[in-house]
C-alpha positions in Angstrom: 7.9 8.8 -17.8 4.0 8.8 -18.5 2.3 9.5 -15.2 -0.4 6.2 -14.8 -4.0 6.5 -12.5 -4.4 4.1 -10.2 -6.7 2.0 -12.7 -4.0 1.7 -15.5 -1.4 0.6 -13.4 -4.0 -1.8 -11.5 -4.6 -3.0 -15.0 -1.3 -3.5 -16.2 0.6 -4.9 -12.5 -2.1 -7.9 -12.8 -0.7 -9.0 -16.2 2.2 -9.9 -14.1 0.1 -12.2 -11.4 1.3 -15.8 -11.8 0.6 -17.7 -8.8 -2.1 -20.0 -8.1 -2.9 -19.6 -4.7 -5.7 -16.7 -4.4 -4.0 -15.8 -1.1 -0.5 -15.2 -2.5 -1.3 -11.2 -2.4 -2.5 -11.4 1.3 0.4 -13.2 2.5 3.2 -11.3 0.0 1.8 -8.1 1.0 2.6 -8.7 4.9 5.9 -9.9 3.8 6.1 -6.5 1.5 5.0 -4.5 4.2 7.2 -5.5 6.3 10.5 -5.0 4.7 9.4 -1.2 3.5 8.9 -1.2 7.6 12.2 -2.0 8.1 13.8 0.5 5.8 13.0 3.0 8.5 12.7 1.1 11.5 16.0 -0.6 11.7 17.8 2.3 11.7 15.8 4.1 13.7 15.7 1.0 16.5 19.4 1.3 16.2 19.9 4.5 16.4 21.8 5.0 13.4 21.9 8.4 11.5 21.6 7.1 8.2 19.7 8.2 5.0 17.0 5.8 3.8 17.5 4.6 0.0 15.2 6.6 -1.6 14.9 3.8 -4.5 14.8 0.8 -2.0 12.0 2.7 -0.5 10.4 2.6 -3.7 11.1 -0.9 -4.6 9.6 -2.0 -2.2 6.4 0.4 -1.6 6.0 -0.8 -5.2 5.9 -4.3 -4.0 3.2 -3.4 -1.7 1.4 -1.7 -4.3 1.1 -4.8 -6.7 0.7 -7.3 -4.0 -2.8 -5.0 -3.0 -3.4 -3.7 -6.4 -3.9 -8.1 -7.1 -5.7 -8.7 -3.8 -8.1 -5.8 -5.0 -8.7 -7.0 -8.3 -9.4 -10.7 -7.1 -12.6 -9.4 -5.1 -13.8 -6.9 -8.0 -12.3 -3.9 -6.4 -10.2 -0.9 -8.0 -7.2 1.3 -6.1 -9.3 3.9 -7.4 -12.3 3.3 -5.7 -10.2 2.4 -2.3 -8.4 6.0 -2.5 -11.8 7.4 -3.2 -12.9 6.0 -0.2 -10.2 6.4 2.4 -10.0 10.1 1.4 -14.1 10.7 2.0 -13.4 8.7 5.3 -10.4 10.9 6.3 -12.2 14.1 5.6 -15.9 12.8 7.1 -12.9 12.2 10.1 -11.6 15.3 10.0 -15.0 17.5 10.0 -15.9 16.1 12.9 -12.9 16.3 14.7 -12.2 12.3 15.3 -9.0 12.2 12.8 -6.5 11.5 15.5 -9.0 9.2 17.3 -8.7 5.3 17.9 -10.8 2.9 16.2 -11.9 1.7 12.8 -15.5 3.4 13.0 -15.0 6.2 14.4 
């Protein structure tokens, strides 16, 4: 299977967007969110020594990713230039020692 950047596969997952409310990513992608949560929390709340389904997991991360690959695109904005980002924050973070602090702006 052909290995996509974040761009191509932004590209291509918003061919599949048909809704008509602009907030169907915002809302789908809690829902999304929540049930690739659940894959590990359930089990984990219930103490069960199961193995996660490494393909539900990835069902449903892939949810995520199309739900916020849409949101993204609606305001102009690419995956690429969000990883970009969050991996300048993390190492600004990390050079000065605050990566395991609290707070958005730190």
């Amino acid at each position: 299977m052909e290995t996509k950047g974040f761009n191509q596969y932004q590209i291509s997952a918003v061919r599949f967007a048909e809704y008509d409310e602009p907030l169907y990513p915002v809302c789908s992608i809690m829902v999304e969110a929540g049930e690739l949560a659940d894959l590990f929390v359930k089990p984990w709340l219930r103490g069960d020594k199961v193995d996660i389904d490494r393909k539900e997991v990835i069902s449903e991360a892939g949810d995520v990713l199309w739900n916020l690959a849409n949101l993204l695109a609606q305001e102009g904005i690419t995956l690429q230039e969000v990883a970009d980002y969050n991996l300048s924050k993390l190492e600004d973070r990390k050079a000065r020692g605050v990566i395991q602090g609290s707070g958005g702006n730190r």
